[in-house]
Residue frames as a rotation matrix with the C-alpha (Angstrom) as fourth column:
UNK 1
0.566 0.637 0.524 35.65
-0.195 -0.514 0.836 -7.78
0.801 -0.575 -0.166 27.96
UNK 2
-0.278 -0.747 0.604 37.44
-0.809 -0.158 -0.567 -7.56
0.519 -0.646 -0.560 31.24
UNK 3
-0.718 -0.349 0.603 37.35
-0.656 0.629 -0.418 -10.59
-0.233 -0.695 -0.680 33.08
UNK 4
-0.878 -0.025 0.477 35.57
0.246 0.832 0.497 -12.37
-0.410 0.554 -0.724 30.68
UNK 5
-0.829 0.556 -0.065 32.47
-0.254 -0.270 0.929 -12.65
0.498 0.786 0.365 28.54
UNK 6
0.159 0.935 -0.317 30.24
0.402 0.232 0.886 -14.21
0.902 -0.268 -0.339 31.74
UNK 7
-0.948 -0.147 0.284 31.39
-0.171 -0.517 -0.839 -11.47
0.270 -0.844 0.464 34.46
UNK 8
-0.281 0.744 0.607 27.48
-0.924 -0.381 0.039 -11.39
0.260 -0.549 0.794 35.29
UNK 9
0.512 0.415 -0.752 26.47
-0.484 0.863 0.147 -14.82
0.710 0.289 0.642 34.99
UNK 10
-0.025 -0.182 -0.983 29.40
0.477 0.862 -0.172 -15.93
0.878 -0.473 0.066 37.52
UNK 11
-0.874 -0.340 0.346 28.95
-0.198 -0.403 -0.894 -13.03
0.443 -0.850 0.285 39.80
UNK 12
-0.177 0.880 0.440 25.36
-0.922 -0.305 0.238 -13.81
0.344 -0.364 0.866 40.34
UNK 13
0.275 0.161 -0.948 26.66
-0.122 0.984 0.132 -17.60
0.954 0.080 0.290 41.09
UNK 14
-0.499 -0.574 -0.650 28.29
0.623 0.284 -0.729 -16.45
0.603 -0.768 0.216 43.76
UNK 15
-0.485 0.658 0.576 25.63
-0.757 -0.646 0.100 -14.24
0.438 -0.387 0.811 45.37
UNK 16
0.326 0.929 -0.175 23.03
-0.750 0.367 0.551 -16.17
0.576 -0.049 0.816 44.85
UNK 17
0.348 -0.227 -0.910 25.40
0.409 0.910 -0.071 -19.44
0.844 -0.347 0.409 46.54
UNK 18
-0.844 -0.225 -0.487 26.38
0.522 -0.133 -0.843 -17.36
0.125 -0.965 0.230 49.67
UNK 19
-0.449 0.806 0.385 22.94
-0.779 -0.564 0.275 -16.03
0.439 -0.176 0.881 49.95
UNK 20
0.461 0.428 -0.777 21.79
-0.237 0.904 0.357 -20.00
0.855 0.019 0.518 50.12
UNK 21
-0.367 -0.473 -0.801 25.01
0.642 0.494 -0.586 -21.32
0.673 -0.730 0.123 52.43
UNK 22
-0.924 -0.245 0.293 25.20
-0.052 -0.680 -0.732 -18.28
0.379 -0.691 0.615 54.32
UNK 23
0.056 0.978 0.199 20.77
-0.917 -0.028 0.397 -18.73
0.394 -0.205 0.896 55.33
UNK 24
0.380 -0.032 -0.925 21.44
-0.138 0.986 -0.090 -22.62
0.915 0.162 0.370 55.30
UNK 25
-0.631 -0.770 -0.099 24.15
0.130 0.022 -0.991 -22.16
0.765 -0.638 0.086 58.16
UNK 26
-0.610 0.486 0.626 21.99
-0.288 -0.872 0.396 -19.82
0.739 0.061 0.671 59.81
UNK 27
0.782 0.550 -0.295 19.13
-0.145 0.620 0.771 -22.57
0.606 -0.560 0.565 60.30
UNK 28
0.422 -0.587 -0.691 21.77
0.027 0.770 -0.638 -25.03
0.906 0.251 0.341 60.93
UNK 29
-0.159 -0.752 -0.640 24.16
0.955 0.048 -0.294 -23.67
0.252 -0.657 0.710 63.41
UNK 30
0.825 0.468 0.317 22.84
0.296 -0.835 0.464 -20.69
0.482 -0.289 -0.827 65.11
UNK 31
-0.461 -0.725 0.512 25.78
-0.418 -0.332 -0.846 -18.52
0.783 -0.604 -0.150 67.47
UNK 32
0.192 0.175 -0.966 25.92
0.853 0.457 0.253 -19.96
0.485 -0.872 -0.062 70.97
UNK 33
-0.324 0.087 -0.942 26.43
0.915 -0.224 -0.336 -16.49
-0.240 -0.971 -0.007 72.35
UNK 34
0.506 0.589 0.630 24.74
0.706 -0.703 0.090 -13.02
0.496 0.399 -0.771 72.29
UNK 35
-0.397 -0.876 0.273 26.51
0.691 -0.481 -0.540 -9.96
0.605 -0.025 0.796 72.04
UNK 36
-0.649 0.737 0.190 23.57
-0.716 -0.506 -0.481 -7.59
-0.258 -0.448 0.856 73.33
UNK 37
-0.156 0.980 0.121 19.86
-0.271 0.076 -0.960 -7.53
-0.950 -0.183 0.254 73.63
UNK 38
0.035 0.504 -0.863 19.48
-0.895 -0.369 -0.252 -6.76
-0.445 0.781 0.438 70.14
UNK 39
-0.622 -0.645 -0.444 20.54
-0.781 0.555 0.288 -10.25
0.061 0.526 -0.848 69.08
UNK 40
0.556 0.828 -0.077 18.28
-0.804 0.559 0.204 -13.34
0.212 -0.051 0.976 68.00
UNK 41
0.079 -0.243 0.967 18.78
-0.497 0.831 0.250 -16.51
-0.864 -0.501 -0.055 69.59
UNK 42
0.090 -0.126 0.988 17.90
0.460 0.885 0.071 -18.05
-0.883 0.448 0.137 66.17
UNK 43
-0.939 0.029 -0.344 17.56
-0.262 -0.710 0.654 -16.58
-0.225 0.703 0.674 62.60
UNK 44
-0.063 0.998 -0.028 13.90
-0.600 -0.060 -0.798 -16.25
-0.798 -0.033 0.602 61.68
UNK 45
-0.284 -0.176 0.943 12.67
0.064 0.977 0.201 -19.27
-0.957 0.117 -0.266 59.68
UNK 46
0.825 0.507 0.249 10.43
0.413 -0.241 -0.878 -18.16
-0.385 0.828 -0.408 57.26
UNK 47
0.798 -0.263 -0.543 12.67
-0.417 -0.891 -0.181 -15.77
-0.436 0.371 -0.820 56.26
UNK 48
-0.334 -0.898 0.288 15.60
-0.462 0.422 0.780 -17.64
-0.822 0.128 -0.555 55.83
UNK 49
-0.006 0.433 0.901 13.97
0.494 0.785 -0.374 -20.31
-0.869 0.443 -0.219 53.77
UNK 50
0.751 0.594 -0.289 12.72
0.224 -0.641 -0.734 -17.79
-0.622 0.486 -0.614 51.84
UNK 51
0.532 -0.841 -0.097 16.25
-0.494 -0.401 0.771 -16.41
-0.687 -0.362 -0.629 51.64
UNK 52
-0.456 -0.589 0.667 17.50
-0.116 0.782 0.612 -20.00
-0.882 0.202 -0.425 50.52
UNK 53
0.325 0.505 0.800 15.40
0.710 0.429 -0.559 -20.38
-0.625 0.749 -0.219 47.57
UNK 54
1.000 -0.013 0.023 15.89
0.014 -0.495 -0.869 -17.42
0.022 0.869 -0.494 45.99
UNK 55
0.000 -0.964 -0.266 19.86
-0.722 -0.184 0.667 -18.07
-0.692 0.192 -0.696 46.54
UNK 56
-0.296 -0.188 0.937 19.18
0.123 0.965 0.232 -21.45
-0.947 0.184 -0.262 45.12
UNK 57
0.669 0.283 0.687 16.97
0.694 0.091 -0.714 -20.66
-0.265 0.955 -0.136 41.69
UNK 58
0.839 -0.117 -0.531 19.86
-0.489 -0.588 -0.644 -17.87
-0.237 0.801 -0.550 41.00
UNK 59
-0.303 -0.905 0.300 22.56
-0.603 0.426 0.674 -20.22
-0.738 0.023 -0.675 41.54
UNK 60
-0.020 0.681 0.732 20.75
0.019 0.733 -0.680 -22.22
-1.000 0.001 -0.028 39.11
UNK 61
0.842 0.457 0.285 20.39
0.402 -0.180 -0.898 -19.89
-0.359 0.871 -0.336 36.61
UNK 62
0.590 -0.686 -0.425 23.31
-0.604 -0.725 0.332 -18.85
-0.536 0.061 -0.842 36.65
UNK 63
-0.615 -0.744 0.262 24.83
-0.348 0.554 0.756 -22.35
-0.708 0.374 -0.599 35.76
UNK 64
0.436 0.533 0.725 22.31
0.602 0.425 -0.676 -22.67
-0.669 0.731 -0.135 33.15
UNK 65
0.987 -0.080 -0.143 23.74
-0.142 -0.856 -0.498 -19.63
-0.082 0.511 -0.856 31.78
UNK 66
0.133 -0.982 0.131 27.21
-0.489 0.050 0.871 -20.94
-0.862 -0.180 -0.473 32.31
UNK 67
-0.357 0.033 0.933 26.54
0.439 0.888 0.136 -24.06
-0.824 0.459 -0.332 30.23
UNK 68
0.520 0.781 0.347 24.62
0.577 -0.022 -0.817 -22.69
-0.630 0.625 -0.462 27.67
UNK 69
0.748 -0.254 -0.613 27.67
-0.434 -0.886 -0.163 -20.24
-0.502 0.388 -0.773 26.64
């Protein structure tokens, strides 16, 4: 198979782990300036969180699925 036999398994590690950092930051380190109006000061919390988990259980499964092959 082209680029191996876990093409899904590592593409959904890397989703699912810049779905986490990329929310994680987010919290973390908000931008210090706004371009327009349209821009939040923070990212919304719930959401994020939200956000982070489901990056976290696929990064998860995914290396279960790594390991298990």
């Amino acid at each position: 198979m082209f680029l191996g036999d876990n093409l899904l398994a590592w593409l959904v590690l890397a989703i699912g782990g810049a779905m986490a950092a990329g929310n994680l930051m987010a919290i973390v380190r908000p931008p210090e300036t706004k371009n327009d109006d349209s821009d939040l000061e923070r990212a919304p919390l719930i959401r994020s969180i939200v956000f982070i988990a489901v990056g976290l259980v696929a990064s998860v499964w995914a290396i279960a699925s790594l390991i298990n092959s």
